[in-house]
C-alpha positions as a LaTeX table, in Angstrom:
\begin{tabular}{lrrr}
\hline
Residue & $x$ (\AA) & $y$ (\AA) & $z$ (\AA) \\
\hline
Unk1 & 0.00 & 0.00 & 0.00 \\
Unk2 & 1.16 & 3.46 & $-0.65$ \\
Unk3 & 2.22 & 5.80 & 2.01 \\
Unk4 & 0.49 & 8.73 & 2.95 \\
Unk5 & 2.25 & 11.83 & 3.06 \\
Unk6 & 1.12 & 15.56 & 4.71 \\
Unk7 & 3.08 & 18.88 & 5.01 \\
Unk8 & 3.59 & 20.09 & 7.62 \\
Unk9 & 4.37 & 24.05 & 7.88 \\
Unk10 & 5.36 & 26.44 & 10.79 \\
Unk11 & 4.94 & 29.65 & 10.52 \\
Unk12 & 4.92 & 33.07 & 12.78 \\
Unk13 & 3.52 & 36.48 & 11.78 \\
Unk14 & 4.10 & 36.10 & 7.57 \\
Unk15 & 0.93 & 36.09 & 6.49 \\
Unk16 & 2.11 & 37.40 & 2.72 \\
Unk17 & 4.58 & 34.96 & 2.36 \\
Unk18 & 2.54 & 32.10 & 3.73 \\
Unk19 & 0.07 & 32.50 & 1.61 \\
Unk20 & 2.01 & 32.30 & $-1.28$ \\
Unk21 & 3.90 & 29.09 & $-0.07$ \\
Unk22 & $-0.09$ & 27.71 & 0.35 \\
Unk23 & $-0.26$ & 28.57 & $-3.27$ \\
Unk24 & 2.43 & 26.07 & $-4.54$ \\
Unk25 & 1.37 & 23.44 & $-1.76$ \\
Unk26 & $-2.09$ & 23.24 & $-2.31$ \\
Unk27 & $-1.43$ & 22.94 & $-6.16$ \\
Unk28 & 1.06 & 19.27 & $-5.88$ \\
Unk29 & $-0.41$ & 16.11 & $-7.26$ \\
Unk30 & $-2.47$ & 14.24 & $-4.89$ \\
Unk31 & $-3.19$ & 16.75 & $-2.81$ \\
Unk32 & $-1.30$ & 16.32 & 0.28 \\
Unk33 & $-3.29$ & 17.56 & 3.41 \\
Unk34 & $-1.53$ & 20.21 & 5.16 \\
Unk35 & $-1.53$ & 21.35 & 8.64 \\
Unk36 & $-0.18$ & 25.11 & 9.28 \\
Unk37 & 1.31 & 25.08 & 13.04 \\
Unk38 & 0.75 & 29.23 & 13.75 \\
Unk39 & 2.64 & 30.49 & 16.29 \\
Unk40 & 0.35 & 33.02 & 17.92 \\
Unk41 & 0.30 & 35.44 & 14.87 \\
Unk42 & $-0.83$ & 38.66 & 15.78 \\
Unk43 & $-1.27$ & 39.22 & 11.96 \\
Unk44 & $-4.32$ & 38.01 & 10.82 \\
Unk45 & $-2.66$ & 34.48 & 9.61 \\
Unk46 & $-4.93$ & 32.05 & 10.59 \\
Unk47 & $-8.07$ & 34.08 & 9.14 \\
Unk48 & $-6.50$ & 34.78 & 5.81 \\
Unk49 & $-5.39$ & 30.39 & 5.28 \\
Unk50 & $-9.57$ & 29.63 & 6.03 \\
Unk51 & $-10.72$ & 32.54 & 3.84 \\
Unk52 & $-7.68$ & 31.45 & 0.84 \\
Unk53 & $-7.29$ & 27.97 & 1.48 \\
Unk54 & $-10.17$ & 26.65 & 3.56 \\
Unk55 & $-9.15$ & 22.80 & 2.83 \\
Unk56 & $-5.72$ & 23.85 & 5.06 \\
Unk57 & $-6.11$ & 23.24 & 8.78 \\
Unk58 & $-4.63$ & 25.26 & 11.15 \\
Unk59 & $-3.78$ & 24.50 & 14.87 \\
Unk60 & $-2.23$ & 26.71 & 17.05 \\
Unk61 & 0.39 & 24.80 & 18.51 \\
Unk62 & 1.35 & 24.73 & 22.50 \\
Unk63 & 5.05 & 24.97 & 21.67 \\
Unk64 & 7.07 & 27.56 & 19.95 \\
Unk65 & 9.76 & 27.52 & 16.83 \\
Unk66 & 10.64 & 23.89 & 15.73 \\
Unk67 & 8.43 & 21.81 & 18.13 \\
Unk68 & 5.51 & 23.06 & 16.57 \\
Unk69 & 6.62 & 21.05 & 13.68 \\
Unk70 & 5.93 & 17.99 & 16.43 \\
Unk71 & 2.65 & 19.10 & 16.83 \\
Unk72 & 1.68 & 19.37 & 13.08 \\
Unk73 & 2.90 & 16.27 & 12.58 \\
Unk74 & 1.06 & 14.52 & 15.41 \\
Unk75 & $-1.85$ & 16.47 & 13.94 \\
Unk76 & $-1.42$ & 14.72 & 10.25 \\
Unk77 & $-1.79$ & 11.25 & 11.38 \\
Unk78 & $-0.38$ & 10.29 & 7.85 \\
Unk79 & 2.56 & 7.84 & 7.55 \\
Unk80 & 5.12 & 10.21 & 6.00 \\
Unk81 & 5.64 & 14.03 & 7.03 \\
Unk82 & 7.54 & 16.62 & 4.86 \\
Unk83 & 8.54 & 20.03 & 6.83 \\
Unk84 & 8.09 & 23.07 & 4.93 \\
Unk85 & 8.63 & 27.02 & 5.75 \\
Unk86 & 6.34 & 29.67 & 5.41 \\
Unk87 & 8.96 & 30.65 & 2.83 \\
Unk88 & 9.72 & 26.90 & 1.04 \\
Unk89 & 7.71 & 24.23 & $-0.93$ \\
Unk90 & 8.16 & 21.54 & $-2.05$ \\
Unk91 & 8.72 & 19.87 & $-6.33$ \\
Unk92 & 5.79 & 18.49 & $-7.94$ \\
Unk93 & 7.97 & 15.02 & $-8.30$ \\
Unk94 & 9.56 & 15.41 & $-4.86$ \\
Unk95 & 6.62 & 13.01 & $-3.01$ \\
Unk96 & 6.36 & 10.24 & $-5.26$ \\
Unk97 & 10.26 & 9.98 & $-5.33$ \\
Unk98 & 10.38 & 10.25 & $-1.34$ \\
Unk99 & 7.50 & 7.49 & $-1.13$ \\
Unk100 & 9.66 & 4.93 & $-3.62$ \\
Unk101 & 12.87 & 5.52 & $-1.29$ \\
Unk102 & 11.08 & 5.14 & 1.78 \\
Unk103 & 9.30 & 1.60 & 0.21 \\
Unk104 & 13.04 & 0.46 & $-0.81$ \\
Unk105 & 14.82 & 1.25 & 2.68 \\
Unk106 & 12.51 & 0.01 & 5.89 \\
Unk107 & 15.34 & 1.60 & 8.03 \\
Unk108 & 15.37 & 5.07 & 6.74 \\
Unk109 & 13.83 & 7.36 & 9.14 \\
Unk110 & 14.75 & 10.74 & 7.34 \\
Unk111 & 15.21 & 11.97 & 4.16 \\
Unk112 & 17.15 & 15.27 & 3.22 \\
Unk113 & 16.17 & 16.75 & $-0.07$ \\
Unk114 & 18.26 & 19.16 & $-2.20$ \\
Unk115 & 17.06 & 22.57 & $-1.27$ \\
Unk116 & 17.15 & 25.01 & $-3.85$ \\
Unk117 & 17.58 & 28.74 & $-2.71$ \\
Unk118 & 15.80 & 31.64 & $-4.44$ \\
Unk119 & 14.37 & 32.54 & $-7.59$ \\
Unk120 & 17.89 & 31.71 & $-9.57$ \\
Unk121 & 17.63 & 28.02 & $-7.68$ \\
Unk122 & 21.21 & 27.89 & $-6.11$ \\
Unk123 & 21.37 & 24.65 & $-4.49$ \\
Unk124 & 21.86 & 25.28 & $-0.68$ \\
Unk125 & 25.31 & 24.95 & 0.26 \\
Unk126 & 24.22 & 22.13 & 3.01 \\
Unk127 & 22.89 & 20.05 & 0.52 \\
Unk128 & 26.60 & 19.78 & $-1.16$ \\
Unk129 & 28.36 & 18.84 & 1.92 \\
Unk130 & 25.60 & 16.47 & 2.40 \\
Unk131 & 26.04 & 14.94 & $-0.98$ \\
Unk132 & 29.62 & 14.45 & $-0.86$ \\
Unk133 & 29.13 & 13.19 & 3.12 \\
Unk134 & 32.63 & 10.71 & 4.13 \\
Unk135 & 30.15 & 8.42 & 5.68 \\
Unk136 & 29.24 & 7.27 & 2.35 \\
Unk137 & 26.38 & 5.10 & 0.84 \\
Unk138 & 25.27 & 2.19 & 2.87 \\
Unk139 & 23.31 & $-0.78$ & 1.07 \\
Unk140 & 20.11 & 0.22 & 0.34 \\
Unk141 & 20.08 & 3.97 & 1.43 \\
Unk142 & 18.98 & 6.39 & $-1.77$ \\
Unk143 & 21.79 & 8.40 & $-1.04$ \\
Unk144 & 25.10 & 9.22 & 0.88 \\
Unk145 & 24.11 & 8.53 & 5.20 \\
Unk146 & 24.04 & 12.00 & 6.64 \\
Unk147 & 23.90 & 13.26 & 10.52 \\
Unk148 & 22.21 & 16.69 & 9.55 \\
Unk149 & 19.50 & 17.94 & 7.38 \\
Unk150 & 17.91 & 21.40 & 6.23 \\
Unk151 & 14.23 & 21.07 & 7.82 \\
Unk152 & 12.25 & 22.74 & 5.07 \\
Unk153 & 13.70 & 20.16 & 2.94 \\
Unk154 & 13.20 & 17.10 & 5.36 \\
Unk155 & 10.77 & 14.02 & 4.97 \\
Unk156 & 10.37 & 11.78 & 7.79 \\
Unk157 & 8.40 & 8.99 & 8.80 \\
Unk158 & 5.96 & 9.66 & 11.46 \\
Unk159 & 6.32 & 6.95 & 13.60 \\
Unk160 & 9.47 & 7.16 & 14.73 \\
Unk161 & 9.82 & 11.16 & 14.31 \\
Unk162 & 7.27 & 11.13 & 16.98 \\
Unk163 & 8.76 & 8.12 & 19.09 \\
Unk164 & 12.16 & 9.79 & 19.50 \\
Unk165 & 9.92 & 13.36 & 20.61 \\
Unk166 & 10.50 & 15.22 & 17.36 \\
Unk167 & 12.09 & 18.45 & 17.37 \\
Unk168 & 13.04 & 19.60 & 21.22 \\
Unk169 & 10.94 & 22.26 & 22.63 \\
Unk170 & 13.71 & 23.75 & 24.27 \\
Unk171 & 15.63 & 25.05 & 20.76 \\
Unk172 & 13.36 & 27.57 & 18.60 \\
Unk173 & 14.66 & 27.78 & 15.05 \\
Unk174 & 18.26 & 27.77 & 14.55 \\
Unk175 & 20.33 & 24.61 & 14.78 \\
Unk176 & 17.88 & 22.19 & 16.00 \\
Unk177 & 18.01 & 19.77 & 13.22 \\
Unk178 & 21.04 & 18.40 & 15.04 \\
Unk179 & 19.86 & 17.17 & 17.83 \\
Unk180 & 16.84 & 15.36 & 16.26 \\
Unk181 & 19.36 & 13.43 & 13.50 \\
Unk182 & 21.24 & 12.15 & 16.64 \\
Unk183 & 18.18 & 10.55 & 18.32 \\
Unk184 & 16.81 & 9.30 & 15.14 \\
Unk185 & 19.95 & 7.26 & 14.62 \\
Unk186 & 20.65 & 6.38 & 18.62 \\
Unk187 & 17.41 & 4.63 & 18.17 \\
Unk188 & 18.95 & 2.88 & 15.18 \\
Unk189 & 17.34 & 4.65 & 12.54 \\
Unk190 & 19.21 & 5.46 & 9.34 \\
Unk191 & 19.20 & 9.44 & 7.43 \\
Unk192 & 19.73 & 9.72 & 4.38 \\
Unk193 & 20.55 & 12.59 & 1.44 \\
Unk194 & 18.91 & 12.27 & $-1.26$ \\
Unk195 & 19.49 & 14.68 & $-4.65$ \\
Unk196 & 16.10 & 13.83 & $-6.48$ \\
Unk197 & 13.58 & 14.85 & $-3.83$ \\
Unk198 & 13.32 & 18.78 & $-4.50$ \\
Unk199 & 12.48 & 21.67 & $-1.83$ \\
Unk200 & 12.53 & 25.43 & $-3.03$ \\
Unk201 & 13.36 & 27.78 & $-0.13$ \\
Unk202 & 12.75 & 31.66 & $-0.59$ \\
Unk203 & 14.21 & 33.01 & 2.08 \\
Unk204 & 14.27 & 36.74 & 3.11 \\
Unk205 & 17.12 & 38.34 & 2.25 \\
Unk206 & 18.94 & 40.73 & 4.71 \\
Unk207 & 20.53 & 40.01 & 8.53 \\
Unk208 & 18.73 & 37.61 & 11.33 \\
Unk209 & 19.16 & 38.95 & 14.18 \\
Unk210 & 20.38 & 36.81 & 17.12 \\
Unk211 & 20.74 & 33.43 & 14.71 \\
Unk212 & 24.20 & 33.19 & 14.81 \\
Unk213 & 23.80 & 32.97 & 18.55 \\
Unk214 & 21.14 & 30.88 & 18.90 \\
Unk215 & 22.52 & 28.94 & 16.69 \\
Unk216 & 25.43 & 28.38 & 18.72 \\
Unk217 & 24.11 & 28.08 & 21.87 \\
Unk218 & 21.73 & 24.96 & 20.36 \\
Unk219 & 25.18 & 23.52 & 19.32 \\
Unk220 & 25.74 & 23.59 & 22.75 \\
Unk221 & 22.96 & 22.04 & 24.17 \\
Unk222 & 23.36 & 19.30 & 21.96 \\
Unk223 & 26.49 & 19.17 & 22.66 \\
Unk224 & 25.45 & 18.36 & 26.57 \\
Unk225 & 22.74 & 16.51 & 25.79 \\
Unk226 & 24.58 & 13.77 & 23.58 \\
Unk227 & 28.20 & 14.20 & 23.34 \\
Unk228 & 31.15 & 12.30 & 25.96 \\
Unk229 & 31.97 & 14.84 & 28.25 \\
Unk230 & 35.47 & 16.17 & 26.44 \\
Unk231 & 33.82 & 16.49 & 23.30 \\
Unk232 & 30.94 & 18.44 & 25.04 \\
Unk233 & 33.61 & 20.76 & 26.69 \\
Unk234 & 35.37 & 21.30 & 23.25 \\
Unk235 & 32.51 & 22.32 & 21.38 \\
Unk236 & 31.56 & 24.55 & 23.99 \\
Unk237 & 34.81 & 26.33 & 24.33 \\
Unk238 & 34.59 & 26.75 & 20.40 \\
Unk239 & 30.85 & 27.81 & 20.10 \\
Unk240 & 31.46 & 30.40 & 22.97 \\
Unk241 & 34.79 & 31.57 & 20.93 \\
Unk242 & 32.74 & 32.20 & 17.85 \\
Unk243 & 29.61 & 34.34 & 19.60 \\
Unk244 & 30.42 & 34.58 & 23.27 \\
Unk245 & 26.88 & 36.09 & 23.87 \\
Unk246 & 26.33 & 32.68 & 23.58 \\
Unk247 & 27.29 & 31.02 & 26.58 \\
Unk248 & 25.33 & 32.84 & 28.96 \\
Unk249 & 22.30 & 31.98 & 27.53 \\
Unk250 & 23.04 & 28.47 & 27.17 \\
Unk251 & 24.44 & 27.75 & 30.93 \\
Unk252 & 20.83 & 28.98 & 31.84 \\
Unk253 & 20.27 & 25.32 & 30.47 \\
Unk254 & 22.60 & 23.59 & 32.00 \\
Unk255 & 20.52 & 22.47 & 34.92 \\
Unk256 & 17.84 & 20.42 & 32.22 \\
Unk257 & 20.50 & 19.77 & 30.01 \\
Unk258 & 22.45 & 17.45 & 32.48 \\
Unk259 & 18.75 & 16.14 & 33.77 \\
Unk260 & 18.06 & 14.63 & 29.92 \\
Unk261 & 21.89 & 14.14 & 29.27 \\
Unk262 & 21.96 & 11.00 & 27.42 \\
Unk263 & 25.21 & 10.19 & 25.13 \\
Unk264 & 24.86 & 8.45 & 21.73 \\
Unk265 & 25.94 & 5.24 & 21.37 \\
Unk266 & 29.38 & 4.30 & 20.31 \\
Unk267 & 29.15 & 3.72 & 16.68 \\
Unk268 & 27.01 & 7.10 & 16.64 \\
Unk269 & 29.75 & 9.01 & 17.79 \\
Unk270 & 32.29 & 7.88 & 15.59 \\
Unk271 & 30.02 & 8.73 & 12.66 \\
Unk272 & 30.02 & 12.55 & 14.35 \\
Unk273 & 33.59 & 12.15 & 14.91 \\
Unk274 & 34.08 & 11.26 & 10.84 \\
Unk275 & 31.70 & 14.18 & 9.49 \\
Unk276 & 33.61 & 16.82 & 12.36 \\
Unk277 & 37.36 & 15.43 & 11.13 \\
Unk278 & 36.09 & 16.08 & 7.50 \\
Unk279 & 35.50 & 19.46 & 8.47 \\
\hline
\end{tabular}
């Protein structure tokens, strides 16, 4: 039997743009149901998807940033899940391509698709590290095994998305994909890159504010939450280097952090340690 798929997308106070990503999702073959996780838009959001798009359901989800990606996707119910943006969508081919890799490889748990960035289509510069990953190709995998993933170009199965607790509340937007690739494969779960499943990301152009520090304060966290204890301390001595607003913020965590430390397995670490010595 075929899988079912749904998108799920977050979005915060982007009405415009949302809208227009509704536009290209609403318009791929089979119509995928979508859920839009709206976190508490002051903007009018969730009026303008039921007057533009009433078949789109929106929840207002009780967690901000990434984990309201969790909630959409327990809101689905459908065996596959592919993340979008307010600002991304996904190819017309890029489901029924995701579905036949999925079929061929019971163990995959994620895919990574190649994002492509902006009206001129640049691929994103993830997606090439990804595809040229040192951890190579195992048997049966559509593509090279990866550790990290863009999440408006993710697919993942449901099940164990959900079983591992999805994307950690704790995070926001910024780095949290890391932490959610490590738990996929502690639980023995392979990832995957794969080229031929398509995501378009229009991003706004112009500076983020506070990402580079979030950013590095999620490395952080992960860091404590999964990494031996010298690798932990190394990453946080180079994270803090790089944006030492950081580290304030993220020793407010500390306490939690060392209540849900628990380290990846052995041959999960020296998979991190390959991808970090490749640089």
């Amino acid at each position: 039997m075929t899988a079912s798929i749904g998108i799920a997308v977050v979005t915060h106070n982007r009405r415009d743009r949302l809208l227009t990503t509704l536009g290209h999702l609403t318009k791929l073959p089979g119509a995928p149901p979508i859920v839009v996780a709206d976190d508490r838009s002051t903007d009018g959001t969730e009026e303008a998807v039921t007057d533009h798009f009433p078949d789109v359901r929106t929840i207002r989800p009780r967690a901000a940033g990434a984990a309201a990606r969790t909630e959409a996707a327990e809101a689905l119910g459908t065996d596959l899940v592919a993340f979008a943006d307010d600002d991304s969508w996904w190819d017309a081919r890029a489901f029924d391509r995701a579905r036949a890799h999925f079929a061929r490889s019971p163990e995959l748990a994620l895919i990574a698709g190649r994002v492509l960035v902006g009206p001129d289509d640049r691929v994103d510069p993830v997606c090439d590290a990804m595809s040229q990953s040192p951890l190579g190709t195992p048997r049966g995998l559509p593509g090279p095994a990866v550790l990290g993933f863009v999440a408006c170009g993710a697919i993942v199965r449901r099940a164990p998305f959900l079983a591992v607790g999805g994307f950690h509340p704790r995070f926001g937007i910024g780095g949290e994909e890391e932490l959610l690739a490590l738990d996929l494969r502690a639980a023995g779960w392979q990832l995957a890159y794969a080229g031929d499943v398509l995501a378009h990301h229009h991003p706004q152009t112009g500076p983020r504010p506070g990402r580079a520090r979030h950013q590095a304060r999620n490395a952080m966290w992960s860091a404590w939450l999964r990494r031996p204890a010298r690798q932990a301390v190394r990453i946080t001595v180079e994270s803090a280097i790089d944006e030492p607003r950081a580290l304030a913020t993220a020793l407010r965590g500390l306490p939690w952090a060392l209540r849900e430390r628990r380290p990846v397995p052995p041959d999960v670490e020296a998979d991190v340690r390959t991808l970090e010595a490749a640089g």
